[in-house]
C-alpha positions in Angstrom: 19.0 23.9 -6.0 17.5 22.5 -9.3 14.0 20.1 -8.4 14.4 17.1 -10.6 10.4 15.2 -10.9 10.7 11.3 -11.7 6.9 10.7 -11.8 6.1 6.8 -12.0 3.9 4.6 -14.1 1.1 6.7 -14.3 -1.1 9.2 -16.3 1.2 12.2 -17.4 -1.6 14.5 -15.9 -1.1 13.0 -12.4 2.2 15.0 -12.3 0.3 18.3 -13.4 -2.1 17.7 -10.6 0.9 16.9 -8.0 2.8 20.0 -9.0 -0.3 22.2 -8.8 -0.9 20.5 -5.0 2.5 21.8 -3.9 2.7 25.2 -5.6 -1.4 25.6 -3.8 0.3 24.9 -0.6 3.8 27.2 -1.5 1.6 30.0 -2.0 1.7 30.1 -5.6 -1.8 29.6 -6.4 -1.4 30.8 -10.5 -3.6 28.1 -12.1 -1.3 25.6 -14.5 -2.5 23.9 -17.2 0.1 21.6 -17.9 3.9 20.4 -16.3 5.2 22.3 -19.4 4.8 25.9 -17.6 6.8 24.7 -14.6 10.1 26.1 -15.9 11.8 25.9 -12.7 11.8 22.0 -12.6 12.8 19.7 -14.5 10.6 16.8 -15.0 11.6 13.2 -16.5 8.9 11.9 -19.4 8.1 8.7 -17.6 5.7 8.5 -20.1 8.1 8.5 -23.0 10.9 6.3 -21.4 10.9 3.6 -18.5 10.4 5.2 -15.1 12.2 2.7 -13.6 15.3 3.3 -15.8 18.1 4.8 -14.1 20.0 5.1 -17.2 17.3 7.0 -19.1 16.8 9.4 -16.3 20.5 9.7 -16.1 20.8 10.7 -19.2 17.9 13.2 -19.1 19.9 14.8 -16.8 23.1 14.8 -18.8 20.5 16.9 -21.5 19.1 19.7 -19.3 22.8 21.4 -18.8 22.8 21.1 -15.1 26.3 20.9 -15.0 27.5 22.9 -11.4 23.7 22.6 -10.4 22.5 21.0 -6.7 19.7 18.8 -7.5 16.8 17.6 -5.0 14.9 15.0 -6.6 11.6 13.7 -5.9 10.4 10.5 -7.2 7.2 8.2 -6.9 6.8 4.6 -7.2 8.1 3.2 -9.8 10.4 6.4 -10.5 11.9 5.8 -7.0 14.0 3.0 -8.4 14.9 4.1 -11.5 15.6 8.2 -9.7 18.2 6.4 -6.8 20.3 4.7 -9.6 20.3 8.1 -11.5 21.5 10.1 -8.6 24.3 7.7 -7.7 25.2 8.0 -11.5 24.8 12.3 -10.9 27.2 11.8 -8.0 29.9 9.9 -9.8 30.2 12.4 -12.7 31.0 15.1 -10.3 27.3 16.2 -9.7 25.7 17.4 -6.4 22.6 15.5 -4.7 21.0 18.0 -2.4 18.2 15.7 -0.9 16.2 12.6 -2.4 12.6 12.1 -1.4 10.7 9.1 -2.3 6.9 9.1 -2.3 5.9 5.3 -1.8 9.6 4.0 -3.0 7.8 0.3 -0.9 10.7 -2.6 -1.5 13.4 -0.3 -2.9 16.6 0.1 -1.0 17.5 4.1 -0.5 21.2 4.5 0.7 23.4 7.2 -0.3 25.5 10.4 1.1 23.2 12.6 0.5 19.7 13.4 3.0 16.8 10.7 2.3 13.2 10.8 3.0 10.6 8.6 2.6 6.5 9.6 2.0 4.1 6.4 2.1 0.5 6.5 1.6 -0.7 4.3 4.6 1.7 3.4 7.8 2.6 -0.3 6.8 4.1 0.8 4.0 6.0 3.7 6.1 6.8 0.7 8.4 7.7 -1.8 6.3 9.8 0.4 3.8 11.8 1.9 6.7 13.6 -1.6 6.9 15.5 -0.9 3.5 16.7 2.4 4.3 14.5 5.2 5.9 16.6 8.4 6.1 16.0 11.2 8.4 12.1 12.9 8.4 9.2 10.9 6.6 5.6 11.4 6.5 3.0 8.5 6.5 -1.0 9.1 5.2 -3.4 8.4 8.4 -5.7 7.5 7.4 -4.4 5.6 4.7 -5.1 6.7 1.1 -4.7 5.3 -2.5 -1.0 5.0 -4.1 -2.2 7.4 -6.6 -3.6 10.1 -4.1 -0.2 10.7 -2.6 1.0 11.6 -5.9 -2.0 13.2 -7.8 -3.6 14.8 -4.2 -0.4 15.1 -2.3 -2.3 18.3 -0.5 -5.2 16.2 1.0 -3.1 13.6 2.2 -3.5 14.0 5.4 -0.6 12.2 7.9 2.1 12.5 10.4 5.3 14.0 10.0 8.1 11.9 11.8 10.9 13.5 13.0 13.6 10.8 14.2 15.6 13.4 17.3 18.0 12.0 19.2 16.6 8.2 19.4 13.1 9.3 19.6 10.6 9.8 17.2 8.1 12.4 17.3 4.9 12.6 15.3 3.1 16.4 14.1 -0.6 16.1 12.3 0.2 17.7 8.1 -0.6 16.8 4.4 2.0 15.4 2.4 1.7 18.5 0.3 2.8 20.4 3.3 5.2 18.2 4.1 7.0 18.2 0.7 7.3 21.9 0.5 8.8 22.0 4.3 11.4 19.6 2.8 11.7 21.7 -0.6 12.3 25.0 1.3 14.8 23.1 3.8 16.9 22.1 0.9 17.0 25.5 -0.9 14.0 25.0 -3.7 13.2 28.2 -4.3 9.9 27.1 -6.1 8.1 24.7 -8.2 6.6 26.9 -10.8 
């Protein structure tokens, strides 16, 4: 499994301190400067191209000869819409979607054949997002935090992890960060440095 990043409208160094959040919590505690020595993942310049634009990120993809490669992505705000359009598109050329997580994705649609989970930085958005597709696990920030927190501070997010089981949902305390890496692991990341 290949970890594809679609940050979203943000500063570049917001990604740095995300990735840095989930390899503390992996266990990989090497200090990074910068998303350039995460050679494991492969991470779309939101800040060079449209983070919305599932055509860009598409062909991104198309450059990083992934060909035969599993990809999970993980996408935040803006990125969200632009990353679903861009996995359809990886699906119809013959590519492999492992999972899709969206970290506050609020108003976009997620569908696909391929596992879905939603992160939301306070429980209206987790809620209200839900509607337009929610998937299977999700996490929610209680109490609520800043949009940017869940993506630059994913590991002091603190929140609930829902687990939809059989009709029921049940709730464990975690951090986003936690979370994430649970879901990484899962899918068959093997890291994120």
């Amino acid at each position: 499994m290949r970890l594809v990043i679609c940050p979203g409208i943000h500063d570049p160094k917001l990604t740095d301190c995300f990735l840095e959040g989930l390899s503390e919590v992996w266990g990989n505690v090497e200090p990074r400067q910068n998303t350039q020595t995460f050679h494991s993942v492969k991470i779309f310049p939101a800040h060079k191209h449209p983070a919305f634009s599932a055509i860009d990120i598409f062909h991104f993809l198309c450059s990083q000869e992934l060909a035969g490669e599993s990809l999970v992505f993980v996408s935040f705000s803006a990125g969200v819409v632009g990353a679903i359009g861009a996995a359809w598109m990886w699906q119809q050329i013959g590519g492999k979607v492992g999972a899709f997580i969206a970290l506050d994705g609020w108003g976009v649609p997620l569908g696909g054949n391929f596992p879905i989970h939603r992160l939301s930085h306070d429980r209206f958005t987790h809620w209200s997002s839900a509607i337009l597709g929610s998937g299977g696990e999700s996490f929610y920030a209680d109490p609520a935090i800043a949009h940017l927190d869940l993506w630059g501070q994913p590991q002091t997010a603190t929140g609930w992890h829902v687990s939809p089981t059989a009709g029921i949902e049940t709730v464990a305390p975690t951090t986003a960060a936690e979370f994430l890496v649970h879901l990484l692991k899962h899918y068959g990341v093997q890291s994120v440095v």
